[in-house]
N, C-alpha and C positions, 0 to 999 in steps of 0.2 A: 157749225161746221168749221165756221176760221179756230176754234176754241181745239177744236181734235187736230185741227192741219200743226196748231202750233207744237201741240203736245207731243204729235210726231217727229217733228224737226228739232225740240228740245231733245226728245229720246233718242234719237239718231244722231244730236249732236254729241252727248254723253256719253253712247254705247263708243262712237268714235273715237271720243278723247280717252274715254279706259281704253279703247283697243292700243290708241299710239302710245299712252303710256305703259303699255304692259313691253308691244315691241322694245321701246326703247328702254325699258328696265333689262331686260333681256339683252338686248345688245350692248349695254352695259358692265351688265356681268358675265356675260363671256366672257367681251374685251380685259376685264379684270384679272378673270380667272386663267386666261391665256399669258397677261404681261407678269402673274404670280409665277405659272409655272417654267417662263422664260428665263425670270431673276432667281428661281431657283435652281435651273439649271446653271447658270452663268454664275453662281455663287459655287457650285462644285467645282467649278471649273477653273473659279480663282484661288479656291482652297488647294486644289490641287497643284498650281501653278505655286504658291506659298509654299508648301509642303518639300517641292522640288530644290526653289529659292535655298528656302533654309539647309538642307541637306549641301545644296553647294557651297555656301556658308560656313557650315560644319569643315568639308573637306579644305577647303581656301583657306579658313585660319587654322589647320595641323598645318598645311604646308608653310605658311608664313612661318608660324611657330618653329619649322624645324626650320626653315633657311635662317632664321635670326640665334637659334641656338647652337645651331649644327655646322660649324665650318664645312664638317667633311660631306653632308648633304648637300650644301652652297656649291662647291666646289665640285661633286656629279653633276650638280644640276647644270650649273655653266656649261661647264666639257659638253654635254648632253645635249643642248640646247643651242646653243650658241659656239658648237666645235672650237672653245678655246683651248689652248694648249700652253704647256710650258714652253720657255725657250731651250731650245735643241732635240725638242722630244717633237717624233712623226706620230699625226694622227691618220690615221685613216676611217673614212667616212663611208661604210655598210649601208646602203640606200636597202629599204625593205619593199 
């Protein structure tokens, strides 16, 4: 009888210990499969962030470019931005 008692509580110990290991393989790989599809998302999301980056990029050195080649674009651009004027000449400033 103690011979069958033990055999039960070995088998009951083991059917347990697979049952927790299988849970926690499983809660494993969710968690896995959830922080994969997170960093995927988040990686669109910095590529697209990039993609943006560089197009500004793009735009900010033509404009460098032309205020370092282009007097006469320097020179809107100031007026423009900064309502400078020559001496004697009236500006008037058009709020939109």
């Amino acid at each position: 009888m103690e011979d069958s008692a033990k055999e039960r509580v070995m088998r009951y110990f083991w059917r347990g210990l697979i049952i927790a290991l299988a849970i926690y393989t499983v809660v494993v790989c969710i968690s896995t499969v959830w922080k994969i599809t997170r960093t995927h998302f988040r990686k669109a999301e910095v590529k697209h962030h990039i993609e943006r980056l560089e197009a500004k990029i793009a735009r900010d050195s033509i404009f460098i470019e032309q205020i370092q080649n282009s007097p006469d674009f320097l020179e809107q651009f100031a007026r423009e931005q900064y309502h400078m004027q020559r001496s004697g000449e009236t500006v008037y400033i058009l709020e939109e």
